[in-house]
N, C-alpha and C positions, 0 to 999 in steps of 0.2 A: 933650285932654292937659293945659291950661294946667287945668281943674277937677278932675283925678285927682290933681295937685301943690297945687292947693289944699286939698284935702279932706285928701287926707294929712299938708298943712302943719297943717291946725286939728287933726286927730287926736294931735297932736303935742304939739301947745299945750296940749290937755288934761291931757295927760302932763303935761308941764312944771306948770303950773299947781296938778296935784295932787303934783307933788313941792316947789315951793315952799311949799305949804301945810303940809307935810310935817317940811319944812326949822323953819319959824317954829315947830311945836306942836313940835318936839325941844328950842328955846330956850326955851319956856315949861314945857315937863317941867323942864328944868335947873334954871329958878330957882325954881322951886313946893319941889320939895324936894331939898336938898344932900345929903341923908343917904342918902337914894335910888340906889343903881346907876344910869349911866349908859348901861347895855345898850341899854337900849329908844331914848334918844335919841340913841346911836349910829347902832342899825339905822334909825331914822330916815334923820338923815345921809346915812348910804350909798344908803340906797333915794335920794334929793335925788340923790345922784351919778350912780347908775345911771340916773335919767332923763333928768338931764343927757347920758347917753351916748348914749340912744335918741334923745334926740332929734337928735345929731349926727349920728348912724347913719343915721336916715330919713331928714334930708336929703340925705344923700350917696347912700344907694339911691334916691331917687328921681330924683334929678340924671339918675344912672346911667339910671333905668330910663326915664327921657324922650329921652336922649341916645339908647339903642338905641332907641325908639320911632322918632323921629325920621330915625336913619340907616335903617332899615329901609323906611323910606317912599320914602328918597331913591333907594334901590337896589332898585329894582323885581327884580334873579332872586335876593334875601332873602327874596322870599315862599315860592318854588313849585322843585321842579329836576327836573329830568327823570329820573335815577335817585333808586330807592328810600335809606332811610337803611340796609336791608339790605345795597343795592350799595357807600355808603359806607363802611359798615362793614367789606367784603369788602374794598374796594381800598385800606382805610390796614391793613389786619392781613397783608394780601397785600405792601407797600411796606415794614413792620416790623414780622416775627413776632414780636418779642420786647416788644409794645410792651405796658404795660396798660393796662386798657380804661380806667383814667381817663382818661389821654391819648388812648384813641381815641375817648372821650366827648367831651374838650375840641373834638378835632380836628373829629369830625364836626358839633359844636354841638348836641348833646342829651344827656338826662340819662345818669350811669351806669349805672343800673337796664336805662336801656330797651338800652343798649348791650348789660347780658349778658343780657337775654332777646333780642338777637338774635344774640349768637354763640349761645345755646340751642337757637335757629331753627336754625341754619347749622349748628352740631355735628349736629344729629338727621336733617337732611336730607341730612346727607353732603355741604355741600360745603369744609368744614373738617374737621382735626383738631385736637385739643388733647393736647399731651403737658405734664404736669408736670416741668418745670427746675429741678429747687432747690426757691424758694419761689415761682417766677412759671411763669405758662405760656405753653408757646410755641405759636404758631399754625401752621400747614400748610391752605394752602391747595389743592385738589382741583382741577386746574384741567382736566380731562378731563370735569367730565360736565355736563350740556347746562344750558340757561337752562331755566326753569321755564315759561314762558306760551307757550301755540303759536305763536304768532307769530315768538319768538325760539328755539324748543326746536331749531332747526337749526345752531344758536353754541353754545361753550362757553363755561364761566367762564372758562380762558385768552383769547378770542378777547377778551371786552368790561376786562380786566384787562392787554389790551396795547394796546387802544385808549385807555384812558384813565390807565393806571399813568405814572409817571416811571422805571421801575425797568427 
């Protein structure tokens, strides 16, 4: 971990480094020639800024991205959970129809994307509907028809959706 925040630190520096170089040839345009537009040793300039910001930015992503590293080690059921992100996704859209899937994305801790290819999943299998509200859509959950894998195909989605819903 401490060598992924180093490498990203010197990747940084590089940055830096070629923006400070960046910085100095903008003040040596300036006095080479007055007559000259200042365009170019502007965009200089800014570009010296903008890496100045990346390199705020990385550190603060990385902070971040060591800090979740970290907690995720500390809390060993971070790794693995025993329902699918399907089931998650089932039982916060079952908790609040009205929710969108960014927030069901937040909630459930993966991306948006993979969220509406699984309500896709769930629409086409029938255990969802989706009606259009406006400009959001609302969810409906099916809770009559059975769990998909033989083992559980004798439970409904009601049945694991009152075992584990708050609602």
């Amino acid at each position: 971990m401490e060598r992924v925040k180093n490498d990203l630190l010197s990747n940084v520096d590089v940055l830096f480094s070629e923006g400070a170089r960046m910085k100095k040839s903008a003040k040596v345009t300036r006095k080479k020639s007055e007559d000259a537009p200042l365009s170019e040793a502007v965009k200089k300039t800014e570009a010296f800024k903008k890496m100045e910001a990346i390199k705020k930015n990385a550190l603060a992503d990385s902070s971040k991205s060591i800090e979740l590293k970290e907690s995720s080690q500390r809390h060993d059921h971070a790794r693995w959970t025993f329902l699918t992100n399907h089931a998650h996704v089932l039982i916060v859209l079952h908790e609040n129809s009205q929710m969108v899937l960014r927030e069901v994305a937040a909630s459930v801790g993966i991306t948006e994307r993979a969220v509406q290819r699984i309500v896709q999943d769930l629409e086409e299998s029938g255990f969802i509907k989706r009606v259009k509200v406006g400009r959001k859509n609302q969810y409906t959950v099916i809770e009559n028809k059975s769990l998909r894998h033989p083992i559980e195909a004798h439970r409904q989605i009601g049945d694991l959706l009152r075992l584990i819903s708050e609602k």
